[in-house]
C-alpha positions as CSV (number, residue, x, y, z in Angstrom):
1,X,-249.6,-133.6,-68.1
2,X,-246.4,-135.5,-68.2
3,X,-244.6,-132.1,-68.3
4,X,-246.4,-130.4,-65.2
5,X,-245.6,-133.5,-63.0
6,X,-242.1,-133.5,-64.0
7,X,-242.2,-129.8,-62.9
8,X,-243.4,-130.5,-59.5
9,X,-241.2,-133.4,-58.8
10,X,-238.3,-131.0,-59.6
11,X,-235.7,-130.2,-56.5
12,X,-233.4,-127.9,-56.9
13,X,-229.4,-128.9,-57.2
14,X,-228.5,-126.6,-54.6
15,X,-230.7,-128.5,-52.0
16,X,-229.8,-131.7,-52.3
17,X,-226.4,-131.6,-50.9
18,X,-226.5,-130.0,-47.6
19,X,-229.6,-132.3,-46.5
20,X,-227.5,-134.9,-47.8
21,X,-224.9,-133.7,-45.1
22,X,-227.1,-133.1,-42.2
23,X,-228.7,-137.0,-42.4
24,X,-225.3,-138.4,-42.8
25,X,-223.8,-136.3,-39.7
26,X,-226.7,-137.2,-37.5
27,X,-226.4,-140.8,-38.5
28,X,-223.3,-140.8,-37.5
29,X,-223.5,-138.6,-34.5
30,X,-226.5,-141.0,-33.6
31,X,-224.7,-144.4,-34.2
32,X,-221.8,-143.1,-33.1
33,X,-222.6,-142.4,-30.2
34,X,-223.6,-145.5,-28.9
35,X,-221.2,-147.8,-30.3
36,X,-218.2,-145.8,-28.7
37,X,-220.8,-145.9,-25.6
38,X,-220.3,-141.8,-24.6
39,X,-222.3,-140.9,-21.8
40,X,-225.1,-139.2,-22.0
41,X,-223.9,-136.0,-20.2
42,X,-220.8,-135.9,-22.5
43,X,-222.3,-135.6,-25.7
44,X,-226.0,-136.7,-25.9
45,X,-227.5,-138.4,-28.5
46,X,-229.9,-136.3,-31.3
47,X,-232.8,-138.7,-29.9
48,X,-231.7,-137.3,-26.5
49,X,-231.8,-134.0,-27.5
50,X,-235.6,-133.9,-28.9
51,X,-236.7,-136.0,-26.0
52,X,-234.9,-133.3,-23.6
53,X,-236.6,-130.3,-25.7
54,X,-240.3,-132.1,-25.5
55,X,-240.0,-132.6,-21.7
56,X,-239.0,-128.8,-21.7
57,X,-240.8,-128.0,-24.3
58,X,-243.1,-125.4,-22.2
59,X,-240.0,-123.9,-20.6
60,X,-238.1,-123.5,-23.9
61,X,-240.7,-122.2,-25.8
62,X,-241.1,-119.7,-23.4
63,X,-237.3,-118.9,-23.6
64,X,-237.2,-118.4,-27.2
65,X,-240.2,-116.2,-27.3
66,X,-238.8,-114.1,-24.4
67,X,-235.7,-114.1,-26.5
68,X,-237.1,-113.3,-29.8
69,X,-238.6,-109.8,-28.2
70,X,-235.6,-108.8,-27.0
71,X,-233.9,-109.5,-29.8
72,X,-236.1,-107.8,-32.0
73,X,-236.7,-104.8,-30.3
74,X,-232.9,-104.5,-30.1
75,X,-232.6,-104.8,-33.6
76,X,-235.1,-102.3,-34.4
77,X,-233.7,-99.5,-32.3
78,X,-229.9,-100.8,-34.1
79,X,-231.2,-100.6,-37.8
80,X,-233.3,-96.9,-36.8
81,X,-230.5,-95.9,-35.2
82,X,-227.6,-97.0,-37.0
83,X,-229.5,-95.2,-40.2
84,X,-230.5,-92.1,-39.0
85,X,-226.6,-92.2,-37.5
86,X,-225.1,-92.9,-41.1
87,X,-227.5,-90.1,-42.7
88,X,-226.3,-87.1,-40.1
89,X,-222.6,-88.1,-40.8
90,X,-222.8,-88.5,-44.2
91,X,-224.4,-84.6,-44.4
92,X,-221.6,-83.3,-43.2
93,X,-218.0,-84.4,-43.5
94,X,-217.4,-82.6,-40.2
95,X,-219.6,-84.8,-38.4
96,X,-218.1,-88.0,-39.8
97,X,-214.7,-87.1,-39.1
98,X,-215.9,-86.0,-35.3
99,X,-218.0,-88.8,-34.6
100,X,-217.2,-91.7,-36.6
101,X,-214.0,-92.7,-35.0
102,X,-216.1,-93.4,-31.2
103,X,-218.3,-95.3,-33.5
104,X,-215.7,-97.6,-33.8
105,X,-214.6,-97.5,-30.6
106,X,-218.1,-98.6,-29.8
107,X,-217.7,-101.5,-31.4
108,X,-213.9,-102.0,-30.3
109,X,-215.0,-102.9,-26.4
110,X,-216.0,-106.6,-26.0
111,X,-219.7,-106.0,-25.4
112,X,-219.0,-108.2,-21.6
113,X,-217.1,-105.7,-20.8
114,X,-219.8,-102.8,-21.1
115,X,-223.0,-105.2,-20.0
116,X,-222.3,-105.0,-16.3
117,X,-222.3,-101.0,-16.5
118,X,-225.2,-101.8,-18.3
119,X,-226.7,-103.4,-15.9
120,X,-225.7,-100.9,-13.1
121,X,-227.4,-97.8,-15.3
122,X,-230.5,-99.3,-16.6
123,X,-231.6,-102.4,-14.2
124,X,-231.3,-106.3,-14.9
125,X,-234.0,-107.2,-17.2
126,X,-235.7,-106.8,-20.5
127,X,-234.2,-102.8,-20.5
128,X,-230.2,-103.6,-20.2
129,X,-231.1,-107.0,-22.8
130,X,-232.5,-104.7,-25.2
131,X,-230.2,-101.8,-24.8
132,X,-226.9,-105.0,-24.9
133,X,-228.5,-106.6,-27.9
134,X,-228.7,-102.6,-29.7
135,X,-224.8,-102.4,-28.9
136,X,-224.0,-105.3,-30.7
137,X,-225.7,-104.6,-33.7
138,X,-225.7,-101.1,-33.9
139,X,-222.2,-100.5,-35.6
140,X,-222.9,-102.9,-38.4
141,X,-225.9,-100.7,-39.3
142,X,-223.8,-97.6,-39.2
143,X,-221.2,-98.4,-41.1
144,X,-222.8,-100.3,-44.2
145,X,-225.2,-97.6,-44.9
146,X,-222.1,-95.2,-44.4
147,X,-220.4,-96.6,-47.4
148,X,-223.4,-96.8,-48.6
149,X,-224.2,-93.5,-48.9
150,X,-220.5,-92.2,-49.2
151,X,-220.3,-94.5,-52.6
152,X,-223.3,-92.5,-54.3
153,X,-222.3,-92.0,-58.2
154,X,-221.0,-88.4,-58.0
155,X,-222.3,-87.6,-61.1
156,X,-226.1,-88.1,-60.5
157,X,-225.2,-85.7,-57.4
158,X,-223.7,-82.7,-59.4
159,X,-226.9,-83.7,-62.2
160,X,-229.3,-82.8,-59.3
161,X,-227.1,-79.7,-57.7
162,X,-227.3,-78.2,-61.1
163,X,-231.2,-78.4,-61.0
164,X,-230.7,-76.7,-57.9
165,X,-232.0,-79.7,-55.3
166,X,-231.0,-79.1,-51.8
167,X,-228.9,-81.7,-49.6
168,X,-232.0,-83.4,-48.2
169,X,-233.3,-84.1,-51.8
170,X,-230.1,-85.2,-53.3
171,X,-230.1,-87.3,-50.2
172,X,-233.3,-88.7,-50.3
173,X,-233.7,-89.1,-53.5
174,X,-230.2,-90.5,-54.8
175,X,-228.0,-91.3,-52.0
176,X,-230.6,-93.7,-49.7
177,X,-232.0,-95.4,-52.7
178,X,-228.4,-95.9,-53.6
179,X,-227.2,-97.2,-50.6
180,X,-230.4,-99.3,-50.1
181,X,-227.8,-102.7,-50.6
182,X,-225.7,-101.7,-48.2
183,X,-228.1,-101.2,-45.8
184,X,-229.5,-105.1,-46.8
185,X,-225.8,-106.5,-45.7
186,X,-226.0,-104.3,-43.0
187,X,-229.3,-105.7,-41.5
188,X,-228.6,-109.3,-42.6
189,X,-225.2,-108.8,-40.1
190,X,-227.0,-106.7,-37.2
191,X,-229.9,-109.4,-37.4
192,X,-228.1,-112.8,-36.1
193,X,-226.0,-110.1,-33.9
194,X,-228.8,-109.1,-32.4
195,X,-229.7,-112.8,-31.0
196,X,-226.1,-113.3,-29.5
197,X,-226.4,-109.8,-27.9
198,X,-230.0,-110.7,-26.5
199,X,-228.7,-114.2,-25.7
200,X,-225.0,-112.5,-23.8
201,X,-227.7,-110.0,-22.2
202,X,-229.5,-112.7,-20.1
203,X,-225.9,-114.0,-18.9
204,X,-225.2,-111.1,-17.5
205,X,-228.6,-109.4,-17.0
206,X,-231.2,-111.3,-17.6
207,X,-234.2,-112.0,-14.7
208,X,-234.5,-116.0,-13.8
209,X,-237.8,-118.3,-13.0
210,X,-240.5,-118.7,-16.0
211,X,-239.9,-114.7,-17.7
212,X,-235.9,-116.1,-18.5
213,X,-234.6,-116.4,-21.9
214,X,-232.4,-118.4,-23.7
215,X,-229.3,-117.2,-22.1
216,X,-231.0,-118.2,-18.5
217,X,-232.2,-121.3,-19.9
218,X,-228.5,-122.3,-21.0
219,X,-227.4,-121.6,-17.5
220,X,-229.4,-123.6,-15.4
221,X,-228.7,-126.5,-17.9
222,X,-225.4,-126.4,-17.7
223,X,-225.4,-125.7,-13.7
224,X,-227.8,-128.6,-13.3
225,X,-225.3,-130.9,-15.9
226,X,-228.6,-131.1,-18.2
227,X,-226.2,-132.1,-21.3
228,X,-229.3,-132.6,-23.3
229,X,-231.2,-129.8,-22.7
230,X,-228.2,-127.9,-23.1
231,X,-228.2,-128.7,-26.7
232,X,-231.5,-128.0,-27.0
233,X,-231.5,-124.5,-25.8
234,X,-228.5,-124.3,-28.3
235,X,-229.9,-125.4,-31.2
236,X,-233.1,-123.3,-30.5
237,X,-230.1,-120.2,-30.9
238,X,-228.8,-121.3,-33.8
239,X,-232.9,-122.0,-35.3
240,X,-233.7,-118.2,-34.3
241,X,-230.9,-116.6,-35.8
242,X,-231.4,-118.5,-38.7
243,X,-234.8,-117.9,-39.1
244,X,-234.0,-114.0,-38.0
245,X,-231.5,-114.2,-40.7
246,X,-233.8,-115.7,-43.7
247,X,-236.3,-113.4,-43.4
248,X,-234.5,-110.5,-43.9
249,X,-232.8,-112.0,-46.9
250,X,-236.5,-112.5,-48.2
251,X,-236.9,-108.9,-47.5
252,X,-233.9,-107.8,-49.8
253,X,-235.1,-110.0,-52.3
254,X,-238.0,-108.2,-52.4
255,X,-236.6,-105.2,-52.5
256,X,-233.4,-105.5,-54.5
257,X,-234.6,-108.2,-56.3
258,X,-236.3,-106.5,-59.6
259,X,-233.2,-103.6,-59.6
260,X,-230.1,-105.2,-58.4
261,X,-227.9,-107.4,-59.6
262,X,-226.9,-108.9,-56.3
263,X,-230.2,-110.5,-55.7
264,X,-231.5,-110.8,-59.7
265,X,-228.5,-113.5,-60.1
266,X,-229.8,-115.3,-57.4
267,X,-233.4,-115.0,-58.7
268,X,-232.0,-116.9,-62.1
């Protein structure tokens, strides 16, 4: 009994520090605060900021779920694309060499630079958000599971040519499951890129009144000098992508986890 009790009342090492940190920084954030006597619209206090986000509380929770959808379905059409993309140019060496290099120009161009033309092709809304937030997180997609699938042991490839398996075989069947970590770091990047690009896509494009994001939110705080809310809407971006981000680390657990050595080290 004594054993099983101990068990449950065990925290792992790796937790204790960083909560450690975040008390001690809001303590002093908090404390600090008022003894130096900085206004309010300066730098709010943490009370300030949950008591800003629970008088807001129905018009930020209807930001971050207006954010989450665009940020999601921008990241789905990033991850399908970026895949498929990677697959086609690894076929062919032709292809990678004639397309590869405006993949990376892509990416080059500040993404504020494109979302106006954006907006000018496909409407302000939830289209040009989506379409921004795909941008942004497409090229990370594309070029993990490209070295992904370009790092493929050679030998298991010349093992199956010899028992005669076509291209689409070999590729399904060695050079996917291969690259299948790649394509994990890939989606871990595109997924947090994905929030910026959904949260830059309501700057620029987004629609206002109660259908607004977090982007719009951010703006009419800091237009209306709502320091606290400000934060809020901030913090609620950093929470999403974080969120964003740990469940698709819980998704390559799951699926590197029994296989690769990446994730089995941090199983031990």
């Amino acid at each position: 009994m004594k054993k099983s009790k101990d068990k449950k009342l065990n925290i792992p090492n790796n937790i204790i520090p960083p909560v450690v940190v975040f008390v001690l920084f809001l303590s002093f954030w908090q404390f600090g605060a008022q003894i130096l006597q900085i206004p309010n619209y300066l730098l709010p206090k943490p009370t300030d900021i949950v008591q800003a986000a629970v008088n807001n509380w129905e018009n930020l929770s209807t930001a971050v779920i207006t954010t989450i959808t665009e940020a999601v379905v921008g990241f789905v059409f990033s991850v399908i694309g970026g895949v498929l993309g990677a697959i086609i140019m690894a076929s062919s060496k032709l292809l990678e060499k004639s397309l590869y290099p405006y993949a990376i120009l892509l990416q080059t161009i500040p993404i504020v630079a494109i979302a106006p033309i954006i907006v000018i092709w496909f409407g302000s809304g939830m289209n040009a958000i989506v379409i921004i937030a795909f941008t942004i997180g497409f090229f990370p997609m594309l070029s993990n599971t490209l070295i992904g699938l370009n790092s493929t042991n050679s030998g298991m490839i010349h093992l199956l040519k010899l028992y005669q398996a076509s291209k689409w075989q070999i590729m399904w069947k060695v050079r996917i499951p291969a690259a299948l970590p790649y394509i994990m770091a890939g989606l871990k990047i595109s997924c947090t890129l994905a929030v910026i690009g959904a949260i830059v896509g309501e700057y620029i494009a987004g629609i206002g009144g109660g259908a607004g994001g977090i982007g719009y939110a951010i703006t009419v705080a800091s237009s209306r000098l709502e320091t606290a809310y400000l934060f809020a809407c901030g913090i609620s971006a950093a929470i999403l992508g974080i969120v964003f981000f740990l469940i698709v680390n819980l998704i390559s657990k799951l699926l590197l986890g029994s296989w690769h050595e990446s994730e089995m080290k941090k199983q031990n």
